[in-house]
C-alpha positions in Angstrom: -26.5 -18.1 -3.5 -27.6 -14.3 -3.5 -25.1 -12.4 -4.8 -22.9 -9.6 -2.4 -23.2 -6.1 -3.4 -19.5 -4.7 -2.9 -18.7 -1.0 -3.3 -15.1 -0.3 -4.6 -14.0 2.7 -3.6 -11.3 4.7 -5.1 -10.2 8.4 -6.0 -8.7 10.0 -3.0 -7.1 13.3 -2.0 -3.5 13.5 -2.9 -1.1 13.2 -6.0 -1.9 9.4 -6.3 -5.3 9.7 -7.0 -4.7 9.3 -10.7 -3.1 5.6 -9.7 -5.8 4.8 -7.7 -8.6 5.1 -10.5 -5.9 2.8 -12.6 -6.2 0.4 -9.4 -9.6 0.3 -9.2 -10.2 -0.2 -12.8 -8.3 -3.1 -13.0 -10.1 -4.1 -10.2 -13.1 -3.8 -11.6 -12.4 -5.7 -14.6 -11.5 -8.5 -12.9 -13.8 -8.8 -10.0 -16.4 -12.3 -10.3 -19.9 -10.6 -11.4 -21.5 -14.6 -10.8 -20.7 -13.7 -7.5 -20.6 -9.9 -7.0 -22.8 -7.0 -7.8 -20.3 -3.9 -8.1 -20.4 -0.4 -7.3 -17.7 2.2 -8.6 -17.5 5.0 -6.1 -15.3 7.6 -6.4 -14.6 10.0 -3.6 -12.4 13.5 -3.4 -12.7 16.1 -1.7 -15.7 18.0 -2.9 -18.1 14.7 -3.6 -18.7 10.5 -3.1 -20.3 9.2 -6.0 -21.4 6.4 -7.5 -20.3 6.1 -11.6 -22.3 4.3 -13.3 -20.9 3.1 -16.9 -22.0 5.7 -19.0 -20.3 8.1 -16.5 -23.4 9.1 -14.7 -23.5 10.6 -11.3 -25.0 9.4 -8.1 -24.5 11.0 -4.7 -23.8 8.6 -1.6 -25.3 9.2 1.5 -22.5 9.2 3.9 -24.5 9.4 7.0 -25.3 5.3 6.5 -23.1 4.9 3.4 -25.7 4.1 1.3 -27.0 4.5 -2.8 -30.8 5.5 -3.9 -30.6 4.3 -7.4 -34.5 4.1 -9.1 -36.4 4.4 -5.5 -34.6 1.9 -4.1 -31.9 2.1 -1.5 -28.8 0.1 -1.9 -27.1 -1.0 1.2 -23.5 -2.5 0.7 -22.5 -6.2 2.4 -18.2 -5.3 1.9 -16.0 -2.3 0.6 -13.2 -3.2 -1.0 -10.6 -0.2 -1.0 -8.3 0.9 -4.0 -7.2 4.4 -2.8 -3.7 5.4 -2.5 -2.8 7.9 0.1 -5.7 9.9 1.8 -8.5 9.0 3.0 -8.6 5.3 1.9 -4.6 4.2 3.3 -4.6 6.6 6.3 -7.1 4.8 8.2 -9.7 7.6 8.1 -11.9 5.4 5.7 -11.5 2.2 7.5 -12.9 4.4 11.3 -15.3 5.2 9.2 -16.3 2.2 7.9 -15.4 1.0 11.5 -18.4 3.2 12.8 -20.7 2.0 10.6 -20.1 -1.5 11.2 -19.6 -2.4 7.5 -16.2 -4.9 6.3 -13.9 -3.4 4.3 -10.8 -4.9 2.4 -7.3 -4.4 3.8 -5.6 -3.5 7.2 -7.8 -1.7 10.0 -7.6 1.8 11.0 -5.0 1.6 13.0 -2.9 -0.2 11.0 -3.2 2.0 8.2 -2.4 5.2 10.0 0.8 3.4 11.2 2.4 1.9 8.4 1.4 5.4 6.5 4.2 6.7 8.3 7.6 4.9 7.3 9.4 6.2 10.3 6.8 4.5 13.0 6.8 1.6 11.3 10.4 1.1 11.0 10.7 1.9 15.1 8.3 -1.1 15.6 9.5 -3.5 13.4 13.0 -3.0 14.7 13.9 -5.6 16.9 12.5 -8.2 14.5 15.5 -11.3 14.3 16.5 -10.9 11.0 15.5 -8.0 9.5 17.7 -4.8 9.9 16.9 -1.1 9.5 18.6 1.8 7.6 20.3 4.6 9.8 17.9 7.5 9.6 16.8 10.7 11.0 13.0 11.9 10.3 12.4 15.7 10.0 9.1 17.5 11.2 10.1 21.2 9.3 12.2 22.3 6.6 14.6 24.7 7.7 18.5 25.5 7.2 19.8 24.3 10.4 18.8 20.6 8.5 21.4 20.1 6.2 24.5 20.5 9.1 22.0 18.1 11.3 21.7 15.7 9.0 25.2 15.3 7.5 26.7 15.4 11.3 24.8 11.8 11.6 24.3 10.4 8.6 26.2 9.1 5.8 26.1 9.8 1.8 24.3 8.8 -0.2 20.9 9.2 1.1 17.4 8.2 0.0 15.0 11.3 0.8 11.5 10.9 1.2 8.1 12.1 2.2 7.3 10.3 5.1 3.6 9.3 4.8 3.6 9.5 0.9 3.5 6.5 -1.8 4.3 5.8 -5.2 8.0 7.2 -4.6 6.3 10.9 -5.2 8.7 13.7 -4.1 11.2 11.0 -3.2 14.8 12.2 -4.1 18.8 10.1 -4.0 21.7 12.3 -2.7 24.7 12.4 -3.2 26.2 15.6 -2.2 25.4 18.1 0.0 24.9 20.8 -2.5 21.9 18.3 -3.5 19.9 18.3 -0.4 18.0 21.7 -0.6 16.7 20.8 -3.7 16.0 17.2 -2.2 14.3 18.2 0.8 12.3 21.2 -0.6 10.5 18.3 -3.0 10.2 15.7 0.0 8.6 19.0 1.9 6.5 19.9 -0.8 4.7 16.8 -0.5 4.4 16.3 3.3 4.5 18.1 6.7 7.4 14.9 7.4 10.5 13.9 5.7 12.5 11.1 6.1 16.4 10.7 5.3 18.4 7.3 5.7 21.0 5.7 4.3 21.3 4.3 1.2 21.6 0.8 1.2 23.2 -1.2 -1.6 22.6 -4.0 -2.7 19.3 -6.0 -4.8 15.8 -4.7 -3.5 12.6 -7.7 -3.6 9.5 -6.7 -2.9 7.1 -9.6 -1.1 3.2 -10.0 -1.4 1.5 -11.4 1.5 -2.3 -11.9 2.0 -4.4 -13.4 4.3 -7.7 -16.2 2.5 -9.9 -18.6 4.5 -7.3 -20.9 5.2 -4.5 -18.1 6.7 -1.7 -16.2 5.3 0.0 -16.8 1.9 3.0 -15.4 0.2 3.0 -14.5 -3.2 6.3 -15.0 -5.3 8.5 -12.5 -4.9 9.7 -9.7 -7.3 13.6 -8.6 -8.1 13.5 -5.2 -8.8 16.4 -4.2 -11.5 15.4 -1.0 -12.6 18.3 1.6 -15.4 17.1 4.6 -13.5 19.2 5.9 -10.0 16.7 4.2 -8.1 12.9 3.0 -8.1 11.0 6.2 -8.1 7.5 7.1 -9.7 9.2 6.7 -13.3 10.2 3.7 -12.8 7.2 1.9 -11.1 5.3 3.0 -14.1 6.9 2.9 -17.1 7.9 -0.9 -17.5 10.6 0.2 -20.1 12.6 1.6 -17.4 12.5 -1.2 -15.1 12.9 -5.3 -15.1 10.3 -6.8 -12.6 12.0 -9.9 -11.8 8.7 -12.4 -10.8 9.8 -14.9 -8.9 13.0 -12.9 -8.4 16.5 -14.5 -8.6 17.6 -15.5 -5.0 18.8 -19.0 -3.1 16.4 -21.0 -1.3 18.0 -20.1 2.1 17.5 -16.1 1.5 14.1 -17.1 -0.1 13.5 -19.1 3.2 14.8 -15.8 5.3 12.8 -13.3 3.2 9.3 -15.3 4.0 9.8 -15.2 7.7 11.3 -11.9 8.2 8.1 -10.9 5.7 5.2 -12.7 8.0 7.2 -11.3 10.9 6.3 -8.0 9.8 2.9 -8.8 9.2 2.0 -10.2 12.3 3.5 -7.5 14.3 1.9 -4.7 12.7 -1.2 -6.6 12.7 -2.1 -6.6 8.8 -4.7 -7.9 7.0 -6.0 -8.3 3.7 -3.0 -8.1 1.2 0.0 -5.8 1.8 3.1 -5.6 -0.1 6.7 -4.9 1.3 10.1 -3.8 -0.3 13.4 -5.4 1.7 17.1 -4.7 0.1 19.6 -7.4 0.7 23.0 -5.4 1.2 25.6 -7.1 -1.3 27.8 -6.6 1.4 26.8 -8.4 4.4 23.8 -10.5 2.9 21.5 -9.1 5.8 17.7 -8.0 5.3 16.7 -4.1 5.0 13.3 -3.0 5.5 12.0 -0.7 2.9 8.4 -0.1 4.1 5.0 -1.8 3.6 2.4 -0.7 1.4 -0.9 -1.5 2.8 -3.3 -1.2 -0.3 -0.5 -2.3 -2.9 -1.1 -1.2 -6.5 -3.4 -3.3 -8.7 -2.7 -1.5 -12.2 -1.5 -3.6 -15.3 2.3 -2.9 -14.3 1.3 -3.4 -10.6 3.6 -5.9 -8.9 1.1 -7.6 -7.0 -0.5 -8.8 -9.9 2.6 -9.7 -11.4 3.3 -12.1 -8.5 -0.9 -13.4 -8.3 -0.1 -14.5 -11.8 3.2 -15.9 -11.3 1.8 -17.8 -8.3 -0.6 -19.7 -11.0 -4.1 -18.1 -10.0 -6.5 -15.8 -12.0 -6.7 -12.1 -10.6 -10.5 -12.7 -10.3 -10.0 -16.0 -8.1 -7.6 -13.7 -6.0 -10.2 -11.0 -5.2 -12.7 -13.5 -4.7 -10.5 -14.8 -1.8 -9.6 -11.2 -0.8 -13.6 -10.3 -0.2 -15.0 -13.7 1.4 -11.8 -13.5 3.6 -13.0 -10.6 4.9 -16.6 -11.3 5.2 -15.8 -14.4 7.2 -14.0 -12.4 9.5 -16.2 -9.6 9.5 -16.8 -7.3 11.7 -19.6 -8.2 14.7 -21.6 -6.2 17.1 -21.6 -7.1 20.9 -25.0 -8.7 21.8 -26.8 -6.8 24.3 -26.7 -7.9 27.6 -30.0 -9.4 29.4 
């Protein structure tokens, strides 16, 4: 069988883009070469560029995304994309990709545009039976008249956050007022949005799901226990700070809740590829809170999603094999021309 000739595309406009070369190194090592000729491309702002191993340069013609390597032209059968943030979680690369007719890994454009931004996506995954949402108010600029505004309606503590950013960059906890300038000056720093909610308390899981030949299949999950105030960039990073729980400590009837309130989710924001999504279940009550969904999830040695490939029994390389051929089988077709 002749082998597919994948590009994976990482790098990326915004804070994360040092993560997202992590990502797509891992990636990299772990993708089946029996079975796959692999491109590194690395986009930001100024340039898209293959790297070849010795850290040679190569230009990619964006007009057809395509390589001239040696005279020859190399035309690519699947992109499989490991950027965080801009341009590659956004949906700009997947309407691009969209356009030019070639599959890509992961949710389509609008999907990623959506889920970028917390606050949409909590609005449409509201009503879902089940599965609860945090009281929250999203900002669109960062003025004074915020701070009376938000502590008329909402409730210490609170989780502050850019609302279309990842990794928990500029993400603050508040507890007092006298902390939200601060807070909301670092959210604003970051993005043109900020979201404030309520903090919920209780244990926080985080779910894999993914979609192979044969459907949709959930990953174990993760119990996050972390010693810092909350889960922030730190944290996610630095595996001293934080206990990744994988499968996570929970009852087989919250288990049993979690994986339908999680495919739920995925359905109705019409996913695809493998996403990952943070729920807290409030001590208090025992009812489900929606964190968000990450729609190109990690993939770095302390990534979770790997974590919970490995805990499922499977090789990351057997993963990613199911990842690409997923999509190629449900690749994208042209309309025939009518007689």
């Amino acid at each position: 069988m002749k082998k597919k000739t994948v590009a994976l595309v990482t790098g990326g406009f915004t804070g994360e883009v040092v993560i997202s070369l992590q990502t797509a190194n891992a990636i990299h090592k772990n993708l089946d070469t029996e079975k796959f000729d692999i491109y590194l491309i690395v986009i930001d702002k100024t340039s898209w560029h293959y790297l070849d191993t010795e850290g040679n340069k190569c230009e990619i013609d964006r007009n057809h995304f395509t390589l001239s390597l040696k005279g020859k032209t190399v035309h690519f059968d699947i992109v499989f994309i490991a950027i965080h943030g801009s341009p590659g979680e956004d949906g700009k690369l997947q309407g691009y990709f969209d356009m030019l007719q070639i599959p890509y890994t992961g949710c389509d454009a609008l999907t990623s545009a959506l889920t970028m931004n917390k606050a949409y996506t909590k609005a449409i995954v509201a009503d879902i039976e089940d599965l609860h949402i945090a009281n929250s108010k999203q900002l669109f600029s960062n003025t004074k008249d915020n701070i009376n505004f938000i502590n008329n309606v909402l409730r210490f503590p609170y989780f502050i956050k850019p609302n279309n950013g990842g990794s928990s960059i500029g993400m603050s906890k508040v507890k007092t007022m006298s902390e939200l300038p601060e807070a909301l000056d670092k959210a604003f720093k970051e993005d043109t949005q900020v979201l404030v909610e309520e903090y919920i308390q209780g244990k926080e899981y985080t779910i894999g799901i993914y979609k192979n030949k044969n459907g949709l299949q959930v990953l174990p999950i993760t119990e996050i226990v972390t010693t810092k105030e909350f889960f922030d960039f730190e944290a996610k990073y630095d595996p001293k700070l934080t206990d990744e729980i994988t499968p996570g400590r929970i009852d087989e009837k919250n288990l049993h809740r979690l994986h339908k309130v999680g495919l739920a989710v995925y359905h109705r924001l019409n996913c695809n590829g493998v996403v990952r999504m943070d729920f807290i279940l409030e001590e208090t009550t025992n009812n489900f809170y929606f964190i968000e969904l990450n729609s190109i999830p990690g993939q770095t040695e302390n990534s979770l999603v790997p974590k919970q490939v490995r805990a499922a029994g499977m090789t990351l390389k057997d993963f990613y094999t199911e990842l690409i051929e997923a999509t190629l089988q449900n690749q994208y077709t042209p309309p025939t021309k009518s007689s």
